[in-house]
Every structure is written in C-alpha cells, then in structure tokens.
C-alpha positions in Angstrom: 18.7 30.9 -24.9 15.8 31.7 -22.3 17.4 31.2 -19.1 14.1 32.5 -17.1 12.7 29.7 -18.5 14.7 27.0 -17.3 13.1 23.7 -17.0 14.8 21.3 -13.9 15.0 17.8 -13.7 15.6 15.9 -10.1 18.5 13.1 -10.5 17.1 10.3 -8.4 19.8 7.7 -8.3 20.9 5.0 -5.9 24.5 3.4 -5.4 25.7 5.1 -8.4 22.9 4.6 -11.0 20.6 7.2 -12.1 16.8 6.0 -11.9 15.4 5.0 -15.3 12.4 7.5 -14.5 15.4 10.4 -14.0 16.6 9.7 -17.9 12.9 9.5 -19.0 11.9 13.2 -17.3 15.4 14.2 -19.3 14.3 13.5 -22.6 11.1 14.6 -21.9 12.6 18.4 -20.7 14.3 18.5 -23.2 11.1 18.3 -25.4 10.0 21.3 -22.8 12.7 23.0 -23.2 13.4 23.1 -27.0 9.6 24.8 -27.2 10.7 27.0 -24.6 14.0 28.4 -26.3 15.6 27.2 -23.1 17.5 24.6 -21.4 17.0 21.5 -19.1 19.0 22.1 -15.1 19.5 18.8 -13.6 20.0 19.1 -9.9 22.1 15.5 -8.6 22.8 14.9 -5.2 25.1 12.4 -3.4 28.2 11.3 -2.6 30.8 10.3 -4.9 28.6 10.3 -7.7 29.9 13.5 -9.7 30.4 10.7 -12.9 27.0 10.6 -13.1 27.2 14.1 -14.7 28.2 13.3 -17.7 25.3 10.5 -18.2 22.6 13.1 -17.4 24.3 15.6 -20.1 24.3 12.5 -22.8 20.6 12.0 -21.8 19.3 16.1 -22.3 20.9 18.3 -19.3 22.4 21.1 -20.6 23.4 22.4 -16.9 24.2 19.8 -14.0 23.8 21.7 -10.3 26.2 18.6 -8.9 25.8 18.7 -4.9 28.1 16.2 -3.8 28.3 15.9 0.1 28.8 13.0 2.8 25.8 13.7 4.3 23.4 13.2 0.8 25.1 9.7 0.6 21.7 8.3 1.3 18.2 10.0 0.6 17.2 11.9 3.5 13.9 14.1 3.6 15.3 17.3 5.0 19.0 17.5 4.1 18.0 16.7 0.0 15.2 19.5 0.6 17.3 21.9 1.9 19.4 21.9 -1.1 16.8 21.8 -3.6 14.6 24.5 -1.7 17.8 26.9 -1.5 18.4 26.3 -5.1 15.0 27.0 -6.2 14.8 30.5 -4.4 18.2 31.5 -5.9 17.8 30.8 -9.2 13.8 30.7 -9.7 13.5 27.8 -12.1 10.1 27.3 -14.6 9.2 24.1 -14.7 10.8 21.5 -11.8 10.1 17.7 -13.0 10.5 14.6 -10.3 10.1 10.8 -10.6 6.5 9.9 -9.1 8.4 7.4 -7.1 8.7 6.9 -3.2 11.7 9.6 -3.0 9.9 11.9 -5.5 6.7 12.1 -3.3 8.4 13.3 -0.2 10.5 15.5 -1.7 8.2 17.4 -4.1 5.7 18.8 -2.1 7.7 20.2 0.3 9.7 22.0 -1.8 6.4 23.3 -3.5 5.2 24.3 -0.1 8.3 26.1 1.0 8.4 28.2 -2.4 4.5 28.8 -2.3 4.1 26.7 -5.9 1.5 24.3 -7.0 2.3 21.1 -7.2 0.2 18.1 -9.6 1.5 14.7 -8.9 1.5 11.3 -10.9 1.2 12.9 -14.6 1.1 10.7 -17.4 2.0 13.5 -19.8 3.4 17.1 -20.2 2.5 19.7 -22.8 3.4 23.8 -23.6 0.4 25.4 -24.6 -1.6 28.5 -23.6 -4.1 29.6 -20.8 -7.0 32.3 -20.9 -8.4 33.1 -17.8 -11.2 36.2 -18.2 -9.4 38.8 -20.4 -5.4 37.4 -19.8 -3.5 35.1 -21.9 -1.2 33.2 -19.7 1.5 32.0 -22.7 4.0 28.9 -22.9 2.5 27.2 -19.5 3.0 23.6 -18.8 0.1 21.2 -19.0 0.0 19.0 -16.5 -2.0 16.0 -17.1 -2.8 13.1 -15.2 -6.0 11.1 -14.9 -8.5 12.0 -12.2 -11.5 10.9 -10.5 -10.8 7.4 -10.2 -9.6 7.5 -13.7 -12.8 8.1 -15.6 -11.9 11.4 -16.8 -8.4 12.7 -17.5 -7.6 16.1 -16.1 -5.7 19.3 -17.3 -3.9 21.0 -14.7 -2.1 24.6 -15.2 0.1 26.7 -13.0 -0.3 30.4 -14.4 1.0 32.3 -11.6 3.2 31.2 -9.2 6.3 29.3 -10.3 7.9 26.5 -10.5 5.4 24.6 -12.0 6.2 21.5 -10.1 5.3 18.2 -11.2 6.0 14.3 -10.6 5.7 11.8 -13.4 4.9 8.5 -13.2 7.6 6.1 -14.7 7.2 4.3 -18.0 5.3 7.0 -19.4 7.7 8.9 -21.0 10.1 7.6 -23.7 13.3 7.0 -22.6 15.6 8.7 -25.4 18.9 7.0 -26.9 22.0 9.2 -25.0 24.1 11.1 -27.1 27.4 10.9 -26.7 28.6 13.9 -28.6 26.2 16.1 -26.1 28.2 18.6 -24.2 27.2 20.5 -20.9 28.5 22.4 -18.1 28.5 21.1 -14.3 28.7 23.4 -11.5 29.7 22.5 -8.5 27.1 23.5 -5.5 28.2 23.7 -2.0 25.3 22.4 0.9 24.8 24.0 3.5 22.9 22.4 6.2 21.1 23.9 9.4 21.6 21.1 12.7 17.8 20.6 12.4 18.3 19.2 9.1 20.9 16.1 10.5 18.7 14.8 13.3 17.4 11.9 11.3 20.2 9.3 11.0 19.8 6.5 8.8 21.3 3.3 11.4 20.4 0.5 9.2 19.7 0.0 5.4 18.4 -3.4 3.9 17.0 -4.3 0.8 15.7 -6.8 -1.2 15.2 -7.5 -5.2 12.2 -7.2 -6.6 10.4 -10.2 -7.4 9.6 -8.9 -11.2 10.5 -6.8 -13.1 8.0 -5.5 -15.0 9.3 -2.1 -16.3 11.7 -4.0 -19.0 9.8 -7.5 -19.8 9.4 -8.1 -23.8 6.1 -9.7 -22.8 3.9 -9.5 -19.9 1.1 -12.0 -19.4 -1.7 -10.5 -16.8 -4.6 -11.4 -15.1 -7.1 -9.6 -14.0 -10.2 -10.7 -11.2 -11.8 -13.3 -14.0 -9.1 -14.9 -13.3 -11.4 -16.4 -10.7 -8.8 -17.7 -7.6 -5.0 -17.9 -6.5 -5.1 -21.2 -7.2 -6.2 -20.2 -11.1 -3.8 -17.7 -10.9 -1.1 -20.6 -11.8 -1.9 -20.5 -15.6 -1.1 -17.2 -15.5 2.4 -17.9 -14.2 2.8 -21.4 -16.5 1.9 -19.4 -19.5 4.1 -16.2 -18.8 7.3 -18.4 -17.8 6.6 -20.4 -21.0 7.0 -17.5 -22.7 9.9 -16.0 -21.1 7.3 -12.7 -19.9 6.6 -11.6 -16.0 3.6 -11.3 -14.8 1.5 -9.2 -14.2 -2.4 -8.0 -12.9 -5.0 -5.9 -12.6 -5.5 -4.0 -9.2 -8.6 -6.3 -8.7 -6.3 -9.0 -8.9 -4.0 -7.9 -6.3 -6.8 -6.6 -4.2 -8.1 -10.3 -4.3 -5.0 -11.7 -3.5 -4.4 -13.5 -6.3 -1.1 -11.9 -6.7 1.3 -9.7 -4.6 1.2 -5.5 -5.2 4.6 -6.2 -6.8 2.7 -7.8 -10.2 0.0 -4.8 -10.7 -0.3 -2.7 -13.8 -2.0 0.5 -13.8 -2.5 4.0 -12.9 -1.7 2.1 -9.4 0.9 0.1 -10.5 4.0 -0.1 -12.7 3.4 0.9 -15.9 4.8 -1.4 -18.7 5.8 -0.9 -22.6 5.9 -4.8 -23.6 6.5 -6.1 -27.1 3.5 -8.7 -26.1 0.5 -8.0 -23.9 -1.5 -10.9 -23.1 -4.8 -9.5 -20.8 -6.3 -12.5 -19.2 -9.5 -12.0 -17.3 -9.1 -8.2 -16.9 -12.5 -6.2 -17.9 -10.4 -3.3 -19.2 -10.6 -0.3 -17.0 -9.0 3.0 -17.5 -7.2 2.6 -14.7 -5.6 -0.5 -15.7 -4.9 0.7 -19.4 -3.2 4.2 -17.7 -0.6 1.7 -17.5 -0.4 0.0 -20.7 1.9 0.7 -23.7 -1.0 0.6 -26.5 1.4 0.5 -29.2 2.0 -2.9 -28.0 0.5 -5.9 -29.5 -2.3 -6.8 -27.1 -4.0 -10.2 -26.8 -7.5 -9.7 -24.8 -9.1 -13.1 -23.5 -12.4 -12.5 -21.7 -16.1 -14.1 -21.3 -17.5 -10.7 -21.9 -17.4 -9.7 -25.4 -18.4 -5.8 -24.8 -15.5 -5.2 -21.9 -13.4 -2.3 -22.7 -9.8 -4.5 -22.9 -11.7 -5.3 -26.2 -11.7 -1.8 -27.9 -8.0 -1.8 -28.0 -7.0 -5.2 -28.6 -5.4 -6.2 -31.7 -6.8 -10.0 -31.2 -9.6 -11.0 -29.2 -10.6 -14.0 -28.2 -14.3 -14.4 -26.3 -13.8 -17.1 -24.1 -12.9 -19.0 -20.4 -9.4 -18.5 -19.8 -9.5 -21.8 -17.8 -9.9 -23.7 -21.2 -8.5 -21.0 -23.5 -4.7 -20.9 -21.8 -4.1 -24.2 -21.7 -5.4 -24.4 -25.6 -2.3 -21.8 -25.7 0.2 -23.5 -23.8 -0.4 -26.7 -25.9 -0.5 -25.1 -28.8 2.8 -23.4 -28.4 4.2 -27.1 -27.7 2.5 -28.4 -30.6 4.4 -25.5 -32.6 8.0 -25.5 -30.7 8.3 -29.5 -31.9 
C-alpha cells in the first residue's frame, strides 16, 4: 500500500451524526484510492464522538485521525484548522476531500493557504488520470471537475505540483455506498494542541431550526421553474407535489422571483437531488439547473416551449400551459386513485 499517496476525507458531523456529504466523499476516496494502491485517512473532530469511528471505517476509511477535545465540541474556524493544518504538514497527505457545505468552505481554503496548495471548490466529480505540460508527464493526478462560467462549459482542473490536491464536493453528487460491516480499520488517537489565539472566538449561543424540505432524500420532487408565472401559481406546484407525497422544488429563477424560498432550489446553486420522480414544471432547462439533477431519474418536462433544453433529457414531454396541464394531472390522479 502507497502510503505517499494517501487520499483524506474531512468528517463533518453535528451532535453525533456524520454528514451525508462526509459518507458520500468516503465512498468516493475509496474509488481514489483503490486506483491509487493506497488508502482513504479520515480526519474527525469533536467531542464525544470517537463512535463515530467505526461508521466512517464501515463507509471506506481505512485510517481514522480521531481528535476528540472539549474545545472541537462545536465547529470553530480556527481551533478545527489548527488541527487539520498541523496534520497536513506532518504527514503530507495527496488528495484532501471536504463537503462543499457552509463548514467545508471555511475550512478548506485556509488550510490550502497555510500549506501553499490549490484548492478547486464545488466539484461535481473526481477522476485519476494523467497531465502533460511541455515535455513532463505529471502521472495519477486528480481531476477536479466542476462547471464553470456560469455553467456553460464544464471545467478540468489539475494540481500537478504542489500537494494536497484539495477539493470540496458538492453533496448529492457522489453515490453514497452501502457500509460494510465486515470492514476493519485502525483509529489513532490525535492529541490538539491549540495556541490562545486560536480560543478567542466563543460560541455564547446556538439555535437552530429544521429545514422546511428536504430535498436531498424525497422519492419525488415536483419543481417549478420562472414559467411558472407568479407565487400565487406557484400553489399548483405545492398541490401537486403534496398529492404525490414529493417536496418541492425550483429553479433559481424561481427563487430569484420569489416564488419560492432559497430552501426549495435545485441546481449548481442549490441542493442537488437523486429522485425516483422528477416532475420539471415551467423550467427552460439550463445547465445550471440540471448540475443538480439525478438524470437517471425518470423526468417529466411540462413547458410552452417545445425546443427548451429540459426537453433533451426528459423521458416524457408534454408541450403545454402548466396552468391547464397540472390540474389535468391532479384530476387525473383522482380519477385513477377511485
């Protein structure tokens, strides 16, 4: 085993549950790694969380760098980057992979800054492969793709010389992997230690709220896009998604709009979604929008416009007003239900 090729996955988890984007970048380094000859490092951090070992072992960590401290009970920009930074330097990882999510943002780029590494956020997808730059092959580098300039063009970005290549994934876009329970791995215990400039920020207050969807796990998602026309229209969205038992969701034109709240968007944007059922209503189709579709789902596209894009990758189509073509739907599912 290659141990100078280690590839490291961050362990984002909150009160004692690892982040579904944390077990997706698992299964993905251990893709990585396999190609490699090497093995996946996942770094948790916490308090009282040292079960959580075991669970990232089942989902692909071979090696779990377990730093379990009071003072990383809660996510804190400079105490969690001290540790990770330190870690880093000592033991010069390959490939470092972290959630694209609030906690992943802060915390990649400044350990990418400290260590003098590259950094490429939001990828939708990961490759090995090689690099020729003039007369030198650069071998086994990780491609790290993600969609660029507004989305119209997707975008190949390499690392070939200074290491970690760092990265931050978006969620939903990797498959999350069945754990394996007959997995084994080793967990070693690291010990923090923190510099007094690192504990000025004290967290005095924590509140949170549920979200009002939940996008990431819905069978079906019904969405609408700016054809839907109006807030007020945006009603049949929601009559025909709770009929179904789906969320909903929209297009960043939607949400832009106000039609909807940020919480409901799909898309490079947004939350991206891996549906049974995907019901587009209204929504032209843009890359953007279909960064953050599962495709393998079974997509229903209803639009006015018979050349817009959501066309070219929906398995039924139907050219028409979604004012008169929903409810034609929700009577029809009545009609069926008798």
């Amino acid at each position: 085993m290659n141990k100078d090729r280690e590839v490291w996955v961050f362990i984002e988890q909150e009160a004692g549950e690892i982040a579904t984007v944390s077990l997706e970048l698992l299964a993905k380094g251990r893709e990585l790694a396999e190609g490699l000859g090497s093995r996946v490092c996942a770094l948790l951090f916490g308090h009282g969380i040292a079960h959580l070992a075991e669970k990232a072992i089942y989902h692909g960590a071979d090696l779990v760098l377990l730093a379990d401290h009071p003072e990383l009970a809660l996510y804190r920009t400079l105490p969690y980057a001290r540790v990770a930074i330190e870690l880093v330097r000592a033991r010069q990882p390959y490939i470092f992979l972290l959630g694209a999510t609030p906690i992943g943002r802060d915390l990649a780029p400044r350990i990418a800054s400290a260590v003098r590494a590259g950094l490429t956020a939001d990828c939708t997808d990961l490759q090995i492969g090689d690099f020729q730059r003039k007369d030198r092959v650069y071998s086994d580098l990780l491609y790290q793709i993600r969609p660029a300039f507004g989305g119209n063009v997707i975008a190949t970005i390499v690392n070939p010389e200074r290491h970690p290549q760092l990265a931050t994934v978006r969620e939903g876009v990797m498959r999350l992997a069945e754990p394996d329970r007959t997995r084994r791995g080793e967990v070693e215990r690291v010990e923090p230690q923190f510099d007094a400039r690192d504990l000025v920020l004290q967290v005095l207050k924590r509140e949170m709220r549920p979200p009002a969807c939940n996008l990431k796990s819905a069978s079906i998602v019904v969405a609408g896009g700016a054809g839907v026309g109006s807030k007020e229209n945006f009603r049949l969205i929601h009559e025909l998604a709770h009929l179904l038992g789906g969320e909903v969701g929209a297009s960043r034109a939607a949400v832009d709009a106000g039609f909807v709240s940020a919480e409901h968007q799909v898309g490079q944007t947004g939350v991206t979604v891996r549906p049974r059922l995907y019901i587009a209503c209204g929504i032209s189709g843009a890359v953007q929008h279909r960064a953050g579709m599962d495709q393998s789902s079974k997509i229903i596209a209803i639009n006015t416009d018979p050349a817009a894009p959501i066309f070219q990758i929906a398995h039924y189509k139907i050219v028409g007003d979604l004012n008169a073509v929903i409810p034609w739907m929700i009577h029809a599912y009545h009609a069926n239900a008798k």
